[in-house]
Structure formats: structure tokens, C-alpha cells
N, C-alpha and C positions, 0 to 999 in steps of 0.2 A: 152667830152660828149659821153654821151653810146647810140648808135643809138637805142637800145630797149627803150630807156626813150623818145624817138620822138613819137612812134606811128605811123610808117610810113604804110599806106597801101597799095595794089597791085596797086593802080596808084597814083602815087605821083607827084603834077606841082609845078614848082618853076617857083619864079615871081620876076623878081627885077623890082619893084618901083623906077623911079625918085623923091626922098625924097625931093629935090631942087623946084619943080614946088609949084605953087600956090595952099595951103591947099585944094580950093574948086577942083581944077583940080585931086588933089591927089583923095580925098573922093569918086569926081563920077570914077575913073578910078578901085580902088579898090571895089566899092559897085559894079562897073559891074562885076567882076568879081569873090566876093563874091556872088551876086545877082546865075549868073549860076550856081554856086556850091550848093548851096544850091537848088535850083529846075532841076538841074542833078540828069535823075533816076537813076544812080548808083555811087550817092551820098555815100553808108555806104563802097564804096572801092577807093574813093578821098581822098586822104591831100593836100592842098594848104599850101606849103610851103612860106612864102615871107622872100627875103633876106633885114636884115634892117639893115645891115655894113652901108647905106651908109648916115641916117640918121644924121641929124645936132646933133651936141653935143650942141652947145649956142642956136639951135634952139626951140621953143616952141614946134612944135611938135614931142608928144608922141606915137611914133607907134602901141604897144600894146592900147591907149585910142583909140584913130583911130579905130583902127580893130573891137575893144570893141562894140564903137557906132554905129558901122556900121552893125555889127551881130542881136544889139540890134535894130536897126530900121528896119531891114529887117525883122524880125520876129512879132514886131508892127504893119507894114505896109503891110504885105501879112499875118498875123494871122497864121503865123508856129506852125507845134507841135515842141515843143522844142527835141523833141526825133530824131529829124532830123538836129540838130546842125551839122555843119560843124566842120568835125575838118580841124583847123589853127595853123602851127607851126610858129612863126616866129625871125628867126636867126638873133640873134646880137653876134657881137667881133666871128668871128668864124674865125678859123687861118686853114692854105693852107692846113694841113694834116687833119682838121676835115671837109671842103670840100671834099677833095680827099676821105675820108669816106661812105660822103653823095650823091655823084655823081654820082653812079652806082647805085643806090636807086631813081633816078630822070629820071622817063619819056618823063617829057614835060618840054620845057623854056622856059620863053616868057620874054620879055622886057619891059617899059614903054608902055602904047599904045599913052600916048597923050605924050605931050612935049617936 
């Protein structure tokens, strides 16, 4: 993967999700912190990166729908201009040297917050 095709911008937060916790637990931990991103004033120099390695393969949830729904309600339920979309990249199957890549391109990490 060619780090110009991320879109990374001058502050960049990587978030690994507990993909394992309860969908509804998932939904509000990532809406929280979509929620900020999106009414963060320097919103158009943010990427929330989420790492999604760790996601169930026989599991039902679909990370990118997730993410989807949740952009999608937050702009419903506070009446966004869409011209203030968040950009979200979020990394699946990424191998140790395309980390090692991405790493120095990553400001902030955070963890699960519930679970």
C-alpha cells in the first residue's frame, strides 16, 4: 500500500477497537469518537485511522458498515454539512512492514475505551 493513497493529514489518530465486545458497546465507543472528530475545529487537518486486523472473520460484523452507519447518523442527528465529512481510513490485513510505514505518520493512539 502507497501511503499517498491514505490521505493522511498533519495529525493523524490511530484507534484500535476491541472488535470482540458487544456490537452495541462497539457502535457507542466508536460514535464517541467519531462524534468528536467531526465537531473538532481543526477537523480538515484530522485522519482517524482505525486498526481493523482484529476483526472476526465468521463474525457478522462489517467494520466499514459500522463506520458507514455511524457517519451516516451523526450527520442526521446534528444536521451536518457534508463538506465537513471526516476523513476515516480504516486498516485491514496490513503486514509488520506496512505498519512500520504508517507509524511515523501517527500522532496519537488510543486503545478500546470500554471493554
Amino acid at each position: 500500500m502507497d501511503l499517498t493513497t491514505l490521505n493522511l493529514k498533519p495529525l493523524n489518530l490511530l484507534i484500535f477497537p476491541d472488535w470482540n465486545q458487544p456490537e452495541e458497546s462497539l457502535y457507542l465507543e466508536l460514535e464517541l469518537i467519531i462524534r468528536n472528530l467531526v465537531n473538532h475545529p481543526d477537523r480538515d487537518f484530522l485522519t482517524l485511522v482505525i486498526d481493523g486486523s482484529e476483526t472476526l472473520e465468521e463474525s457478522e460484523l462489517d467494520a466499514s458498515i459500522i463506520i458507514s452507519a455511524i457517519v451516516l447518523n451523526l450527520f442526521m442527528e446534528e444536521d451536518l454539512d457534508t463538506s465537513c465529512e471526516p476523513e476515516i481510513i480504516l486498516l485491514e490485513n496490513f503486514n509488520q512492514s506496512q505498519w512500520l510505514d504508517i507509524l511515523p505518520y501517527i500522532q496519537y493512539r488510543t486503545v478500546a475505551l470500554y471493554g
